[in-house]
N, C-alpha and C positions, 0 to 999 in steps of 0.2 A: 819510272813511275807508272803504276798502271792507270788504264782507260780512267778506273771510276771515281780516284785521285785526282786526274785530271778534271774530270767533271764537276767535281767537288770544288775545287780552285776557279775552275769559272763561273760558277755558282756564287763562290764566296766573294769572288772579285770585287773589290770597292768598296766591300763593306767595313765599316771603320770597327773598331773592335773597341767596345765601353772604356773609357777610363777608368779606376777606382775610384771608389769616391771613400767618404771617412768612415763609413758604418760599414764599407767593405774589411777597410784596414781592421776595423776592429772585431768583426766575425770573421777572419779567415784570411788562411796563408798565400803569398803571391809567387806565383813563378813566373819568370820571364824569359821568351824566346824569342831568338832572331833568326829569321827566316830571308838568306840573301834571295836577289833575284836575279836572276840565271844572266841576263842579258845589259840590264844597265848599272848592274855593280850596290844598288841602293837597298837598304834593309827594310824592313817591316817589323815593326813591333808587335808582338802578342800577347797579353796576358792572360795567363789560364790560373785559374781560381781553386784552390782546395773547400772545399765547402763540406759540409754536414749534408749527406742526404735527405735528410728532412726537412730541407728547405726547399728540395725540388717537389716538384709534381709532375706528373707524364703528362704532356700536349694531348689535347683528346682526342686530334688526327693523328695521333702516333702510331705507325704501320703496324708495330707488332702488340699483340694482347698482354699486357702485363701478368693478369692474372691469372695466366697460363705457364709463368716461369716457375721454376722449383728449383731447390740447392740439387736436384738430381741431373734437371738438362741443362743447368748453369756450375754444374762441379768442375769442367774443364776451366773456367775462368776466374772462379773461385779459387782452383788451385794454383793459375798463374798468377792470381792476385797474389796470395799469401807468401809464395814462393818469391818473386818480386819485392814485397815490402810494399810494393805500391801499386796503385792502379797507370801502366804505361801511357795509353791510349785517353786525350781525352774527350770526352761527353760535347755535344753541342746542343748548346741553351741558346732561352733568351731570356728576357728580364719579363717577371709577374709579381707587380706588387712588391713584395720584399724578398721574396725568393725566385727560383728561375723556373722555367718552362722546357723540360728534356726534349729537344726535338730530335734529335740521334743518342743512341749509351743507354737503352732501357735494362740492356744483360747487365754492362758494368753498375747500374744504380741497383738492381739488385742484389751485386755482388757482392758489392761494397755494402750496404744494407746487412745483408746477411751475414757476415763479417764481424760488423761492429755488434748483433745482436748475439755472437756466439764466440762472445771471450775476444773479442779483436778491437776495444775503441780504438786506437789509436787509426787507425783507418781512414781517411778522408776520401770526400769524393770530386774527382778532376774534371774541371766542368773550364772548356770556352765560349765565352760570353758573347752573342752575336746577334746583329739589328736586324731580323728575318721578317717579309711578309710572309703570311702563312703559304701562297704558292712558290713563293722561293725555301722556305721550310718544306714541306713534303716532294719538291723534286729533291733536295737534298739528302732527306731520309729514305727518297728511293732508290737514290744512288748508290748511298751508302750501304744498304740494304739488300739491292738487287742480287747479288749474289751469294747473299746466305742462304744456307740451307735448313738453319734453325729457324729461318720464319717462314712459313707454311705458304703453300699454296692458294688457300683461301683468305689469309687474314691481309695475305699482297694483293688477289681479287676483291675482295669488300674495301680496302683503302685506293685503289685505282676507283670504282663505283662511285664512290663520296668527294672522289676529288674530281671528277670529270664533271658532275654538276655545279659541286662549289667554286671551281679555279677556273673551269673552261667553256661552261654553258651548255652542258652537252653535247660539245663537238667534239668526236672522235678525232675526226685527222688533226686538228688541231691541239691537242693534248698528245697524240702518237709523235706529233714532231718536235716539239716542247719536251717530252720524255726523250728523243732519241733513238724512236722504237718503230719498227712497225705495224702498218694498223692492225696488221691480222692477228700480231703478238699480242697487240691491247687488246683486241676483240675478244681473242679466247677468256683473259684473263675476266673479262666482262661478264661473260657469258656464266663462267663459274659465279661470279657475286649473284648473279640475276638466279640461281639455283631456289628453287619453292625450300623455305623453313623446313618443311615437311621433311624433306630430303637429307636435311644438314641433320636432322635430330637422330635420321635413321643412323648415325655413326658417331662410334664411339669418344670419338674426340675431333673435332672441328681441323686439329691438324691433318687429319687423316683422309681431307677430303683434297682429293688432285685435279689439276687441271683436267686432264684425261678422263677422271668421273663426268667433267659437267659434257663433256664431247660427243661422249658415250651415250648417255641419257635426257640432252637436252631431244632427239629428235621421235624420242619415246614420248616428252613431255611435251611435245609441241602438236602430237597426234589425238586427235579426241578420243581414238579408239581405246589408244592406251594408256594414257592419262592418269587415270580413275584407277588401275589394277596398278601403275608403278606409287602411286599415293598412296594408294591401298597396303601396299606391300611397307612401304618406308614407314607408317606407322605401327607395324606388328612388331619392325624392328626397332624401333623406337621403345615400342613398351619391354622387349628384349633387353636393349642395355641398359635401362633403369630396373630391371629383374636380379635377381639373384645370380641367374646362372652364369655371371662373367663376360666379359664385352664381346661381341661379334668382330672379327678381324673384317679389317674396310675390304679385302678382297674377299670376302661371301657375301657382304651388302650389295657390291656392286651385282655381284652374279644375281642374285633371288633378285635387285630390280629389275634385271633383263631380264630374267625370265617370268615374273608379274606380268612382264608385257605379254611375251608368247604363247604364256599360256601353255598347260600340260599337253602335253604332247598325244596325239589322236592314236587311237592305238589302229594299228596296222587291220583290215577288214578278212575274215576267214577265206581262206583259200578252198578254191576247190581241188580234190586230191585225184589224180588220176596211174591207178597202177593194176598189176596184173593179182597181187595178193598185198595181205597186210602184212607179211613179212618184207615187203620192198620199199623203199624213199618213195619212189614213182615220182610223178610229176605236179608239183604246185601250179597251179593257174590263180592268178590277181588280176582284176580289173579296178580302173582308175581314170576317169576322165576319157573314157571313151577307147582305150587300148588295152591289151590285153598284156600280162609281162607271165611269163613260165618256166619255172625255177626249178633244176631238178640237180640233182650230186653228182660232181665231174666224173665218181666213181659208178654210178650207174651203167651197168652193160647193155649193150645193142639192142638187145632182144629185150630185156627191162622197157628201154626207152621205147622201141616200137610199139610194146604193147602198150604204152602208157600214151603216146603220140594219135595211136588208133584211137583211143577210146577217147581223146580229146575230140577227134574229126568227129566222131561220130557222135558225140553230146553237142559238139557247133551245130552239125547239121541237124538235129534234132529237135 
C-alpha cells in the first residue's frame, strides 16, 4: 500500500462511517464493504452510497478549482468511467443539509456529471460518507491530492495559504508537521500563493503558473528598484492574453518579467580604432571603470599590430 494510502487510514482512523437512514434507502443505492484488519482478524464496515451528483456540492476549501475541469482534461477518466460501467474509486463526503459536501472526487463528480448530461443517466455517483472536521478534511484532500499532477501548482499554493490561517494560526512549522512536510517545501509553496494578482493575470491560465515562477521573481518583487517595471511588465501581458492575438506561452511571461527588471541592455560605448590604414581591423580600445580592454583579430599580422600598438603609446602619452 502506498505512503499516501497510508496517511489517508490514519486520517480516517476512528471515524465512524454514517449509518443509512430511510430517506437514504429511498434516494439511492447501497454498497457494502468489508475491510479486514491486518493484525486482529476484525472487520469494518463501510458503506458507500450511489448518489445523483446533484446532490453534492464542492467544499469551498476544495484544493482543486472546479471550474477549471473540462471533458477535455477529464477524458482520460471519462473514458475509464464509461469503459468500466461504473465509477471504481469512491468520492469522500460529508453530510450538508440533505445532500453531501465533496471533500476529495471533484474529477470523478465531473465525470460522472458529464456522463449523465451526454446520453449516459444511468450513471451514478460513488460517494463515502464521513464525520470530517474541516482540518481533518483538507489534510485529507491534501493527501489524496499531493501527488497529482492534474492539480496545478498554484491552486495547491493558494489552498496551503487559506489553510495555515484558518487550521493552524499562522504557524508555519506547525502546519509543516501536521502536513508531514518540510518547512522549506511549505514555504515555497507559500510564497507562490503570496505572488501580487498583477502577476497571476500576466498568464494565460492560472495552471500555468509554477512553483519555480514565484522563486524566480519573488526577489525582483521584493526590490524597490524593480518592482514597478516587473508590474509594469505583467500588466502589458495581461492586456495581451485578453487580446486577440492568442495566449502568451507561461515560458515568455516569465522571461519579459525578468527582463522588465533588467532593463534594455546598455549598448556597448564606441571604441577607439587604432591602425596603420583603413584597409586593416587594427586595434579597438574600450574604457570602463577606470581600465582600459584592447581587442584586435587573432589574425592580424605583427607589423599590423605594432603599428596599431604604436599609435596607441602614443595617443596615452599624448
Amino acid at each position: 500500500m502506498s505512503k499516501r494510502h497510508d496517511a489517508i487510514d490514519d486520517i480516517l482512523k476512528g471515524f465512524d462511517t454514517a449509518a443509512p437512514t430511510v430517506e437514504d434507502r429511498g434516494g439511492a443505492r447501497f454498497l457494502k464493504r468489508s475491510n479486514a484488519l491486518s493484525d486482529s482478524g476484525e472487520r469494518e464496515e463501510k458503506t458507500l452510497r450511489w448518489v445523483d451528483p446533484a446532490q453534492c456540492v464542492m467544499w469551498e476549501r476544495h484544493n482543486r478549482e472546479y471550474a477549471l475541469l473540462t471533458e477535455q482534461n477529464c477524458a482520460d477518466l471519462i473514458t475509464s468511467i464509461r469503459a468500466q460501467g461504473r465509477q471504481e474509486f469512491p468520492a469522500i463526503v460529508r453530510r450538508k443539509g440533505e445532500g453531501y459536501e465533496v471533500i476529495c472526487g471533484a474529477r470523478r463528480h465531473f465525470a460522472i456529471s458529464w456522463l449523465r448530461a451526454h446520453n449516459y443517466p444511468q450513471f451514478r455517483y460513488l460517494v463515502d460518507v464521513r464525520d470530517l472536521t474541516d482540518e481533518e478534511a483538507f489534510r485529507l484532500a491534501d493527501i489524496e491530492n499531493r501527488d497529482r499532477e492534474d492539480i496545478s501548482d498554484y491552486e495547491r499554493a493558494r489552498d496551503y495559504a487559506q489553510a495555515l490561517e484558518a487550521y493552524y494560526g499562522g504557524r508555519q512549522k506547525a502546519m509543516a508537521e501536521r502536513l508531514e512536510v518540510s518547512e522549506g517545501w511549505l514555504s515555497r509553496y507559500l510564497q507562490l500563493a503570496r505572488l501580487p494578482q498583477e502577476i497571476i493575470a500576466a498568464y494565460a491560465n492560472l495552471r500555468e503558473v509554477k512553483e519555480l515562477h514565484a522563486r524566480t521573481l519573488r526577489p525582483l518583487l521584493s526590490d524597490p528598484r524593480t518592482r514597478d517595471q516587473v508590474l509594469a511588465a505583467a500588466a502589458e501581458l495581461a492586456a495581451e492574453q485578453a487580446g486577440q492575438g492568442g495566449p502568451v506561452p507561461a515560458a515568455q511571461v516569465l522571461a519579459r518579467l525578468k527582463a522588465a527588471a533588467t532593463g534594455p541592455k546598455k549598448a556597448r560605448p564606441p571604441a577607439n580604432l587604432f591602425r596603420r590604414n583603413i584597409h586593416e581591423s587594427g586595434v579597438a580600445m574600450y574604457r570602463k571603470n577606470g581600465k582600459v580592454t584592447l581587442e584586435f583579430a587573432e589574425s592580424l599580422s605583427d607589423e599590423a599590430l605594432r603599428a596599431a600598438f604604436d599609435q596607441f603609446l602614443e595617443a596615452r602619452r599624448g
